[in-house]
N, CA, C and O atoms as CSV, one atom per row, in Angstrom:
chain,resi,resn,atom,element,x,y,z
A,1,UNK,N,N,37.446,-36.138,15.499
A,1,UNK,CA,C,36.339,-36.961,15.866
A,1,UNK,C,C,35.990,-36.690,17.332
A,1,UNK,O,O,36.773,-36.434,18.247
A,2,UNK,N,N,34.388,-36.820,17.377
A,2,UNK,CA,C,34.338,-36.086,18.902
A,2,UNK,C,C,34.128,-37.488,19.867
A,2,UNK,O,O,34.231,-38.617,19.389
A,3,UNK,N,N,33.858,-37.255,21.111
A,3,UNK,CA,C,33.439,-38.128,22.064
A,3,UNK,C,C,32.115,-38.895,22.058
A,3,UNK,O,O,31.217,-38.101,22.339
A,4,UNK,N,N,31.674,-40.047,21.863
A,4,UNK,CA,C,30.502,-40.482,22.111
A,4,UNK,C,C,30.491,-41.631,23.456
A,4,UNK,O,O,31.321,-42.421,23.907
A,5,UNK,N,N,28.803,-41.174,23.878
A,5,UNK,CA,C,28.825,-42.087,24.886
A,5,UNK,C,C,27.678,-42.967,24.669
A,5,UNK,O,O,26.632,-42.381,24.390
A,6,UNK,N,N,27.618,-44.891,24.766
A,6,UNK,CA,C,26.655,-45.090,24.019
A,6,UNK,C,C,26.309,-46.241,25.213
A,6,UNK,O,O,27.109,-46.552,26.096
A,7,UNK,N,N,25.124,-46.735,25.074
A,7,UNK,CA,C,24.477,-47.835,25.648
A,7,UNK,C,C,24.323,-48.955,24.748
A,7,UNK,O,O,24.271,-48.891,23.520
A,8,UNK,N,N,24.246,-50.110,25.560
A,8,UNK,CA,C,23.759,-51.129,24.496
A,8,UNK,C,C,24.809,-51.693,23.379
A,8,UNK,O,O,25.517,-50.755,23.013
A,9,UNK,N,N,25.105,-52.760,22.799
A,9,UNK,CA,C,25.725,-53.290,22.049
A,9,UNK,C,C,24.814,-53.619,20.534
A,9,UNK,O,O,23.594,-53.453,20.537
A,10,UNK,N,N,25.444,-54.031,19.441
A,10,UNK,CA,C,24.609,-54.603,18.579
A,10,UNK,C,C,23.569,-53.441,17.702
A,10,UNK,O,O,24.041,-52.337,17.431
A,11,UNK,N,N,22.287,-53.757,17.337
A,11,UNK,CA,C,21.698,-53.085,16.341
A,11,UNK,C,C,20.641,-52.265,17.269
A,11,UNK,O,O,19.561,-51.799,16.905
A,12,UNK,N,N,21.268,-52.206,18.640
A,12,UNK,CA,C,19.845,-51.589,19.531
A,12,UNK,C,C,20.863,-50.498,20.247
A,12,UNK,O,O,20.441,-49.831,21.192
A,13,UNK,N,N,21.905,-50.375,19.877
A,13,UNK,CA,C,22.842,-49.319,20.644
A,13,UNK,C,C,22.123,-47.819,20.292
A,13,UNK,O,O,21.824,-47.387,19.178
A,14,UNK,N,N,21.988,-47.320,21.312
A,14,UNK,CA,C,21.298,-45.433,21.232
A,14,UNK,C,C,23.252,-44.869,21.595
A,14,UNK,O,O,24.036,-45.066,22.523
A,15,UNK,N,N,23.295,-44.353,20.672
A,15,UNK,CA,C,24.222,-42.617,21.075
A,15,UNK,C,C,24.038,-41.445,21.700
A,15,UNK,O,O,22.950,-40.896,21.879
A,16,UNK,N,N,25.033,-41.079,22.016
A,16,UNK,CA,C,24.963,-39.414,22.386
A,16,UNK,C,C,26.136,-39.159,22.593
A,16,UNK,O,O,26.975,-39.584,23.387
A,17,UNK,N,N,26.124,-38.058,21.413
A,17,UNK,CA,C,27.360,-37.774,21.127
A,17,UNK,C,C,27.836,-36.409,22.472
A,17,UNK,O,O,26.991,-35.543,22.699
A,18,UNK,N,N,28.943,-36.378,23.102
A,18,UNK,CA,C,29.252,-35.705,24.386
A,18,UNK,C,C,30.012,-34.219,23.865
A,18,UNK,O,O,30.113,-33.167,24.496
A,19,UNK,N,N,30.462,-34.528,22.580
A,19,UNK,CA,C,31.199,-32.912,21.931
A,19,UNK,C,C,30.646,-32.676,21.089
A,19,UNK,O,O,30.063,-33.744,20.902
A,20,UNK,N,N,30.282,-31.936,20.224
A,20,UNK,CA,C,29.220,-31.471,19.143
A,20,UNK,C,C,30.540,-30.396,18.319
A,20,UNK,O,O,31.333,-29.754,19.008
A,21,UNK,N,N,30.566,-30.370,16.924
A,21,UNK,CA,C,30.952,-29.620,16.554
A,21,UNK,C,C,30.341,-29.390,14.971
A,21,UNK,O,O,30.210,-30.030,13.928
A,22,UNK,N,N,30.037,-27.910,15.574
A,22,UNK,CA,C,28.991,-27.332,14.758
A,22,UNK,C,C,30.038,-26.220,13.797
A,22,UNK,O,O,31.036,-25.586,14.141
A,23,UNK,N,N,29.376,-26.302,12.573
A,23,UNK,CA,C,29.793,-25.061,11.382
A,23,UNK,C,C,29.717,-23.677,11.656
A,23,UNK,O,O,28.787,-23.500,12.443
A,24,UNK,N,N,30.194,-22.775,11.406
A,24,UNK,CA,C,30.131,-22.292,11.934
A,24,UNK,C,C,29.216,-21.159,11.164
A,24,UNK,O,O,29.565,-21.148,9.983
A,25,UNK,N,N,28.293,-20.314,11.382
A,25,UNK,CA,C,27.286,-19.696,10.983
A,25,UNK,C,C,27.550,-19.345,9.459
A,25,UNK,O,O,28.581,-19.937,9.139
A,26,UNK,N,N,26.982,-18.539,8.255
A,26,UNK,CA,C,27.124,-18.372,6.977
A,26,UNK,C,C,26.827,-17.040,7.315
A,26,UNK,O,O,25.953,-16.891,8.169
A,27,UNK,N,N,27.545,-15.681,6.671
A,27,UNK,CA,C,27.396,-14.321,7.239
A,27,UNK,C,C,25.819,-14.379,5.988
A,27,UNK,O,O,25.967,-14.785,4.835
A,28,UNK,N,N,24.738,-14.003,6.412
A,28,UNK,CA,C,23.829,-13.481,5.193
A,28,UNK,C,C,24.014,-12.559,4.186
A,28,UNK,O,O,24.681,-11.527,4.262
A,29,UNK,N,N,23.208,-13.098,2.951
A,29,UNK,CA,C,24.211,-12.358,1.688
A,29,UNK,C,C,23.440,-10.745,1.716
A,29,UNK,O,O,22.522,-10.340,2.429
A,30,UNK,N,N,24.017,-10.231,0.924
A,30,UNK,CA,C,23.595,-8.494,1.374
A,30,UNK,C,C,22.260,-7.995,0.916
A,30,UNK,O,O,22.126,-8.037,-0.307
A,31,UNK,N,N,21.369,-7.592,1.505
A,31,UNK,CA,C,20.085,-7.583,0.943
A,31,UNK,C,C,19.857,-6.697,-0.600
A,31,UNK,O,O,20.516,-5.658,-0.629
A,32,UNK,N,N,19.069,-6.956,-1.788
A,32,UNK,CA,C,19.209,-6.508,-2.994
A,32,UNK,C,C,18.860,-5.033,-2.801
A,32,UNK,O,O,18.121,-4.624,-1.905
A,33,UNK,N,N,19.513,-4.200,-3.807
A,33,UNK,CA,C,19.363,-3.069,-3.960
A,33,UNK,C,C,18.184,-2.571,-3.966
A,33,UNK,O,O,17.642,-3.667,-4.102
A,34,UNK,N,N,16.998,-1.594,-3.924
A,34,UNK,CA,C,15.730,-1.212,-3.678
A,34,UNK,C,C,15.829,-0.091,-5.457
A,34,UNK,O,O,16.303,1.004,-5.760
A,35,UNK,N,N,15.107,-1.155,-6.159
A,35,UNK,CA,C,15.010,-0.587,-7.377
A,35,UNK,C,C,13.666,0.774,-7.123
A,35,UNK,O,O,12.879,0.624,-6.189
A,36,UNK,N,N,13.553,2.039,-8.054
A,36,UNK,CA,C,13.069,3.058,-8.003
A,36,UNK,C,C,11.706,2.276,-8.459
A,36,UNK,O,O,11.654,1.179,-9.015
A,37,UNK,N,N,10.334,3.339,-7.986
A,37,UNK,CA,C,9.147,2.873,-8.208
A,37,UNK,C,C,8.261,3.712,-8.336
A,37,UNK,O,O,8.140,4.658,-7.557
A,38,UNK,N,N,7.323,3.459,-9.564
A,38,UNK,CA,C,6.418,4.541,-9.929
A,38,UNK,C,C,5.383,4.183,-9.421
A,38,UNK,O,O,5.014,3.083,-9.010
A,39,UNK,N,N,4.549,5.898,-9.488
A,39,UNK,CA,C,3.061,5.132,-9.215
A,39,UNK,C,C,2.045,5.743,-10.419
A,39,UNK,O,O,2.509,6.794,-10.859
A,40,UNK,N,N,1.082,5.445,-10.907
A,40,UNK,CA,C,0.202,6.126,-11.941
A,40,UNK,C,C,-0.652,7.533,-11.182
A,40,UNK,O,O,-1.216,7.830,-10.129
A,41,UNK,N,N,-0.394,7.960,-12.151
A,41,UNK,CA,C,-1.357,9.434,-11.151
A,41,UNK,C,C,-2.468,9.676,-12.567
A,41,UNK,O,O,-2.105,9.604,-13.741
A,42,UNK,N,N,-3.765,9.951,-12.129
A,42,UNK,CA,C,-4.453,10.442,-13.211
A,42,UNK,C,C,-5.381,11.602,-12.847
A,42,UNK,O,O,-6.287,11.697,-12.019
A,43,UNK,N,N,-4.836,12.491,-13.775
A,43,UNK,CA,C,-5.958,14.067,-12.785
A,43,UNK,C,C,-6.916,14.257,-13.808
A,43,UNK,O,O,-6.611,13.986,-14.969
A,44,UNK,N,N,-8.137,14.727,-13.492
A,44,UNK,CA,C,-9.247,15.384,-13.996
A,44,UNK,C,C,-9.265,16.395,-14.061
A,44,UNK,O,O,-8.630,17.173,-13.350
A,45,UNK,N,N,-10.106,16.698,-15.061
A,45,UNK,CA,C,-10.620,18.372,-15.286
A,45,UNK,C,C,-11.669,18.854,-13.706
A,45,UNK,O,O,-11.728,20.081,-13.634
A,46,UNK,N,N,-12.111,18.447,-13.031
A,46,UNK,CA,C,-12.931,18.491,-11.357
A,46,UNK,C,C,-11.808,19.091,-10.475
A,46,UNK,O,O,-12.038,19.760,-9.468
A,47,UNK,N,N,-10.639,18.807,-10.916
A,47,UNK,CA,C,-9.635,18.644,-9.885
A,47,UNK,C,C,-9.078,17.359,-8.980
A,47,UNK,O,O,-8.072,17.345,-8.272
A,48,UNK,N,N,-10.085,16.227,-9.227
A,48,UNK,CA,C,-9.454,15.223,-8.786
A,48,UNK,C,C,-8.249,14.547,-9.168
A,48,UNK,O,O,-7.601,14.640,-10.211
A,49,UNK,N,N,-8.025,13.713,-7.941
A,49,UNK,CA,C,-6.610,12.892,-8.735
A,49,UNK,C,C,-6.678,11.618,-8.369
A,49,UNK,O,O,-7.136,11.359,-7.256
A,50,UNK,N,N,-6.299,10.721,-9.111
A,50,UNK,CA,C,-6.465,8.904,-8.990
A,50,UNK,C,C,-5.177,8.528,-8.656
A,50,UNK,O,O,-4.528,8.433,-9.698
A,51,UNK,N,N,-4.429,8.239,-7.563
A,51,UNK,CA,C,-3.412,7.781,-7.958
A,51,UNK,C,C,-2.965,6.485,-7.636
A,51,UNK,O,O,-2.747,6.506,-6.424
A,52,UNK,N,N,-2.607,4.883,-8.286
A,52,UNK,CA,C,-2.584,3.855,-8.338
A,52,UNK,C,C,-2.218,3.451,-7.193
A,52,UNK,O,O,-1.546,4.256,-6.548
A,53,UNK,N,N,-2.477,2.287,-6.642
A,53,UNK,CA,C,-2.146,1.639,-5.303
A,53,UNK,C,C,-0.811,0.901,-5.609
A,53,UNK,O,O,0.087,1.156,-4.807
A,54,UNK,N,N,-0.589,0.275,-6.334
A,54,UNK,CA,C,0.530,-0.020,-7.048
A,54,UNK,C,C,1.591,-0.064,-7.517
A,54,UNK,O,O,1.768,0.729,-8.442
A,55,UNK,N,N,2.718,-0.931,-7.150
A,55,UNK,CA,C,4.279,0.252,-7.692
A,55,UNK,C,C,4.510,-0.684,-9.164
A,55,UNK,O,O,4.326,-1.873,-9.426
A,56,UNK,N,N,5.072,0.650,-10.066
A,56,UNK,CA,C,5.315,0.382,-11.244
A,56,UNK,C,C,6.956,0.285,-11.859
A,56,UNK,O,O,7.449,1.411,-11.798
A,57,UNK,N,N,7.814,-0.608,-12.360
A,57,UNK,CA,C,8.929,-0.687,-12.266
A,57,UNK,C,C,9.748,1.052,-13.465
A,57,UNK,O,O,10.845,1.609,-13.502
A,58,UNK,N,N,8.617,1.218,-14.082
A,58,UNK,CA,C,9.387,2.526,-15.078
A,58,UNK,C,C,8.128,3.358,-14.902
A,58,UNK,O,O,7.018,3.149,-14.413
A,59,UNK,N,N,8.885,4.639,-15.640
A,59,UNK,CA,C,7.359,5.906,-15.453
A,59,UNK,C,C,6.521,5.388,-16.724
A,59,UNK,O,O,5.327,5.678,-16.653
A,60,UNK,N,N,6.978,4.556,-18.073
A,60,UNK,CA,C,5.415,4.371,-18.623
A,60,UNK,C,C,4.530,3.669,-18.626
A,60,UNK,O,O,3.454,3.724,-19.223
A,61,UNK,N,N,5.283,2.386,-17.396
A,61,UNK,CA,C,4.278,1.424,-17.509
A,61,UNK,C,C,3.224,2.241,-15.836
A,61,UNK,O,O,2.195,1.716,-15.411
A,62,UNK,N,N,3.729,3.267,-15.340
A,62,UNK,CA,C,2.576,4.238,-14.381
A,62,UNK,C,C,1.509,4.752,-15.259
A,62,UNK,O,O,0.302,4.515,-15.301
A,63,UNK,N,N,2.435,5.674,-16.086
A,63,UNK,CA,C,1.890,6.431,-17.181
A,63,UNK,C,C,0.330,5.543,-17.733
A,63,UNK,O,O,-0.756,6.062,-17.476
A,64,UNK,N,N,0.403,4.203,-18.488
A,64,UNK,CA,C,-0.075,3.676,-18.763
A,64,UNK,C,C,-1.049,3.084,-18.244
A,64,UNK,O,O,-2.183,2.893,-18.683
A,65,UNK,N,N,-0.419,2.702,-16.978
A,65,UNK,CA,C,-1.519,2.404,-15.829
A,65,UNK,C,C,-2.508,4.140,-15.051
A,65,UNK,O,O,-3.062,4.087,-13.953
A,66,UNK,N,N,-2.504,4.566,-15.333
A,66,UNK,CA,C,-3.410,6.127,-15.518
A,66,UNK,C,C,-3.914,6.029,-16.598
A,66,UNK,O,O,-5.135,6.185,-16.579
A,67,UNK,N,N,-3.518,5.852,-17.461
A,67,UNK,CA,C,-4.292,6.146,-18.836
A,67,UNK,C,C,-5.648,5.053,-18.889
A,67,UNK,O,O,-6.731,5.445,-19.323
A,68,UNK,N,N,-5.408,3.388,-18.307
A,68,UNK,CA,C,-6.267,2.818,-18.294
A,68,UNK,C,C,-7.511,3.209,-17.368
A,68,UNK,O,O,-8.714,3.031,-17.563
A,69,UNK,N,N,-6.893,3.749,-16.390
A,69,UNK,CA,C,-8.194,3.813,-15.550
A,69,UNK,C,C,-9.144,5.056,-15.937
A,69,UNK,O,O,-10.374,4.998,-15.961
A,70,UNK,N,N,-8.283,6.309,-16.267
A,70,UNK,CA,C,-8.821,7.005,-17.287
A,70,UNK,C,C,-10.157,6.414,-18.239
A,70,UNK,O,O,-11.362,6.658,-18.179
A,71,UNK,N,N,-9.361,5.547,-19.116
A,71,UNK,CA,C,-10.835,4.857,-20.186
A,71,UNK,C,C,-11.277,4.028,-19.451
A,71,UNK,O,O,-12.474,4.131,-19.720
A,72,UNK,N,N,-11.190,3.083,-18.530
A,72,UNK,CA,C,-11.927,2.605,-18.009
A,72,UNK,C,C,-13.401,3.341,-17.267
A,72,UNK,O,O,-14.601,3.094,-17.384
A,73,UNK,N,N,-12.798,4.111,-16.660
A,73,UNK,CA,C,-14.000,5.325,-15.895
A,73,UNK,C,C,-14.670,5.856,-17.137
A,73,UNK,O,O,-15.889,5.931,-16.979
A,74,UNK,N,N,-14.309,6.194,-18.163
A,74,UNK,CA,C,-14.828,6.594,-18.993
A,74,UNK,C,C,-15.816,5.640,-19.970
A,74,UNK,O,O,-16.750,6.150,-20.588
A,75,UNK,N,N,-15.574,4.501,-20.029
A,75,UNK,CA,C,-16.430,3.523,-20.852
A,75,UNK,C,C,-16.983,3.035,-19.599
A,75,UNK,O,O,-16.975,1.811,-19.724
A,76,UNK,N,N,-17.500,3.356,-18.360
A,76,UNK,CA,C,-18.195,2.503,-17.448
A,76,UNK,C,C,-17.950,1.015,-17.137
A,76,UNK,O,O,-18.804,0.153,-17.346
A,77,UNK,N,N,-16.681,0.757,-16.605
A,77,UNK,CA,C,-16.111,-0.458,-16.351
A,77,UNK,C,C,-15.952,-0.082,-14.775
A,77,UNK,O,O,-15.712,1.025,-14.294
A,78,UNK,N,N,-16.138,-1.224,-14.163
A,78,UNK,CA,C,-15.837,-0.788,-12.982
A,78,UNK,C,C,-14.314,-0.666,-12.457
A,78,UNK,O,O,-13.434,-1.255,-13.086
A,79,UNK,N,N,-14.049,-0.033,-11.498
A,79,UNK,CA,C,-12.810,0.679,-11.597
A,79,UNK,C,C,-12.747,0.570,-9.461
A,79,UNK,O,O,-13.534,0.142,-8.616
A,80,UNK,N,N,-11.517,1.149,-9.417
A,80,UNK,CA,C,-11.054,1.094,-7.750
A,80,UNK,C,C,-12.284,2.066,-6.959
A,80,UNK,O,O,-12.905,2.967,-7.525
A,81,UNK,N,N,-12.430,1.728,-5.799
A,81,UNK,CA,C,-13.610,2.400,-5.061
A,81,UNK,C,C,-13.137,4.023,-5.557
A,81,UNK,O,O,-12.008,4.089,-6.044
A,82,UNK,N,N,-13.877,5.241,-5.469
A,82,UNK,CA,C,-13.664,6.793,-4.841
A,82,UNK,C,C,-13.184,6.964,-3.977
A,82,UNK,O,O,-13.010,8.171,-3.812
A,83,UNK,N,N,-12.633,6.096,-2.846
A,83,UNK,CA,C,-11.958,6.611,-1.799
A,83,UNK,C,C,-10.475,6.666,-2.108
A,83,UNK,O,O,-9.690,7.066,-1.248
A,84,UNK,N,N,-10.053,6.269,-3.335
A,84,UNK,CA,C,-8.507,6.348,-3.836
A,84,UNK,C,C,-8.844,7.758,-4.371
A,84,UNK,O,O,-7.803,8.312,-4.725
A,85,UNK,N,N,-9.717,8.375,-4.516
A,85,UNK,CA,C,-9.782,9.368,-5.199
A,85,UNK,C,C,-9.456,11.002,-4.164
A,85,UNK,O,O,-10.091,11.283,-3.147
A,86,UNK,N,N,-8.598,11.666,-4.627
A,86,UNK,CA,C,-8.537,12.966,-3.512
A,86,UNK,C,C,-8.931,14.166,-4.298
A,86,UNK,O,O,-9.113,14.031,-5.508
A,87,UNK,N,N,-9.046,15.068,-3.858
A,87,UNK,CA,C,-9.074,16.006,-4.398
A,87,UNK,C,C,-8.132,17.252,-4.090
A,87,UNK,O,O,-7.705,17.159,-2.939
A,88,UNK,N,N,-7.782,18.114,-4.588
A,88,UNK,CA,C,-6.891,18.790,-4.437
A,88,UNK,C,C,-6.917,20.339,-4.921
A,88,UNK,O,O,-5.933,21.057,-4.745
């Protein structure tokens, strides 16, 4: 038990406690492993290439995500600006 020094008697007494004893820090737990990450790539017959802004947790859900934008561009849906677009 530590030292206190107090004023006042009764239900109006203020504290302050003169030793403090504090816990002592928790080491932080280890940061999670950095799982692998895809990205969709979709190339054209032009030579262009689309490749997703996006990280994808496996190669088919990339895969897949190319393939949409693929039909999307293709049925006239609107789709990510041309400036994702490079050429190569």
């Amino acid at each position: 038990m530590g030292i206190r020094l107090s004023i006042g008697s009764g239900p109006l007494a203020a504290g302050l406690p003169l030793a403090s004893r504090r816990r002592p820090r928790r080491p932080r737990p280890a940061a999670p492993a950095r799982l692998p990450s895809f990205r969709g790539i979709a190339r054209f017959t032009d030579g262009s290439v689309f490749t997703c802004q996006h990280a994808h947790g496996s190669p088919d859900a990339a895969a897949a995500c190319a393939a949409r934008y693929k039909r999307d561009l293709a049925a006239g849906r609107p789709v990510p600006p041309r400036a994702m677009l490079r050429r190569t």
